[in-house]
C-alpha positions as CSV (number, residue, x, y, z in Angstrom):
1,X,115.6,93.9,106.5
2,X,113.2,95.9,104.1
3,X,114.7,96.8,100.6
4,X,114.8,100.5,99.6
5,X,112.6,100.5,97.0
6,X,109.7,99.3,100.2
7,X,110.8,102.0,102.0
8,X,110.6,104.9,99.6
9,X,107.6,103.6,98.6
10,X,105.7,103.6,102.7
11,X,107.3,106.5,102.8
12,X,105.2,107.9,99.9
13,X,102.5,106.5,100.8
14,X,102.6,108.2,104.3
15,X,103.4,111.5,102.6
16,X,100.7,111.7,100.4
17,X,98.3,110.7,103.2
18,X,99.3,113.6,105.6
19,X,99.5,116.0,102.5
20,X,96.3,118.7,103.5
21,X,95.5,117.5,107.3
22,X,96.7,120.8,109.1
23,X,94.4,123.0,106.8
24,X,91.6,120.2,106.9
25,X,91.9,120.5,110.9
26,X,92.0,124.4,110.7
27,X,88.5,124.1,108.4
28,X,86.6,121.6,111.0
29,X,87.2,123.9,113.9
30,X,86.4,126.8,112.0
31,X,83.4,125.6,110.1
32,X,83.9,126.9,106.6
33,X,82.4,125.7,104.0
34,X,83.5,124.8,100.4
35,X,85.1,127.7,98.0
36,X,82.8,125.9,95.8
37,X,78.7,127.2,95.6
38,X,76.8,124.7,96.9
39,X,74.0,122.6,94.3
40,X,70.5,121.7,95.9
Protein backbone atom coordinates (compact mmCIF):
# COMPACT_ATOMS: atom_id res chain seq x y z
CA UNK A 1 0.00 0.00 0.00
CA UNK A 2 1.27 3.54 -0.99
CA UNK A 3 1.56 6.07 2.02
CA UNK A 4 -0.33 9.45 1.82
CA UNK A 5 2.30 11.61 1.57
CA UNK A 6 3.08 9.43 -2.26
CA UNK A 7 -0.15 9.95 -3.08
CA UNK A 8 -0.68 13.71 -2.50
CA UNK A 9 2.39 14.13 -4.01
CA UNK A 10 1.41 11.96 -7.84
CA UNK A 11 -1.44 13.69 -7.36
CA UNK A 12 0.32 17.03 -7.59
CA UNK A 13 2.35 16.16 -9.85
CA UNK A 14 -0.55 15.15 -12.27
CA UNK A 15 -2.29 18.37 -11.42
CA UNK A 16 0.26 20.62 -12.34
CA UNK A 17 0.87 18.69 -15.56
CA UNK A 18 -2.79 19.00 -16.87
CA UNK A 19 -2.82 22.77 -15.50
CA UNK A 20 -3.27 24.87 -19.22
CA UNK A 21 -3.94 21.83 -21.75
CA UNK A 22 -7.58 22.77 -22.67
CA UNK A 23 -6.52 26.43 -23.62
CA UNK A 24 -3.23 25.03 -25.21
CA UNK A 25 -5.58 22.65 -27.38
CA UNK A 26 -8.11 25.55 -28.10
CA UNK A 27 -4.67 27.71 -29.46
CA UNK A 28 -3.26 24.70 -31.84
CA UNK A 29 -6.58 24.38 -33.62
CA UNK A 30 -7.00 27.87 -33.75
CA UNK A 31 -3.58 28.96 -34.71
CA UNK A 32 -2.89 32.02 -32.65
CA UNK A 33 0.06 33.20 -32.01
CA UNK A 34 1.82 34.49 -28.82
CA UNK A 35 0.27 37.74 -26.88
CA UNK A 36 3.93 38.44 -26.92
CA UNK A 37 5.48 40.53 -30.36
CA UNK A 38 7.57 38.38 -31.97
CA UNK A 39 11.83 39.18 -32.13
CA UNK A 40 13.66 38.34 -35.50
Amino acid sequence: MSSRTGKTRMARKIRKARKGKARKRKEQTKGTTPKFPIHI
